[in-house]
N, C-alpha and C positions, 0 to 999 in steps of 0.2 A: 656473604654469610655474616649474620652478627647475632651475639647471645641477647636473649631477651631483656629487656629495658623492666618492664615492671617486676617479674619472677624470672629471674636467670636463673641455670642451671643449678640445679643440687643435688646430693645424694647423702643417705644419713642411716645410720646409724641407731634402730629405735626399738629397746625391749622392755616388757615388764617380769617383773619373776613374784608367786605368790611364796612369803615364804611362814606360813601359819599365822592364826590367830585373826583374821582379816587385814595382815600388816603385805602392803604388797613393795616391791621396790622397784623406780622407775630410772631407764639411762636416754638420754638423745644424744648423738654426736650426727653433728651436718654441717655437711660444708658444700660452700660454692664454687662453680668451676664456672670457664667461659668455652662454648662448645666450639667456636670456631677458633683457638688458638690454644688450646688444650690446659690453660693455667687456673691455676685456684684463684679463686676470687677473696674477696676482703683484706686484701693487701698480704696476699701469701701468706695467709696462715691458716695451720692445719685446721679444721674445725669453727675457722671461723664464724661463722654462723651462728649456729647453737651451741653450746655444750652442756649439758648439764646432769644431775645426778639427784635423786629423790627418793623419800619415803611417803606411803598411804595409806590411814588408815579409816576407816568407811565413816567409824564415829567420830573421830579429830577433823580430816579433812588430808592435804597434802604441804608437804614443804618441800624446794627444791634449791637447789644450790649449784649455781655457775655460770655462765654468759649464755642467758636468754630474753629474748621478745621479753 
């Protein structure tokens, strides 16, 4: 059994909340795992993958801020 080579395993973490005025606020946490040996990926760290934390607003556009793509 071996974790996939191009998309290994992940699982994440992913909401938006409106909170008035057209301002909405966005969160990702994701992290990668390896399915046959049960460990995090990206060199054991929590969330490694993504993390990140955002504001949006429909006329500005979006900004986001933390370890992402």
């Amino acid at each position: 059994m071996r974790s996939g080579n191009i998309q290994g395993g992940r699982w994440a973490l992913r909401g938006t909340e409106d909170v008035g005025d057209g301002l909405k606020t966005l969160l990702v946490l994701e992290n990668g795992f390896n399915v046959a040996n049960r460990k995090l990926g990206q060199g054991s760290d929590e969330f490694g993958r993504q993390a990140y934390v955002g504001l949006s607003l429909a006329t500005l556009g979006t900004v986001t801020l933390g370890r992402q793509y």
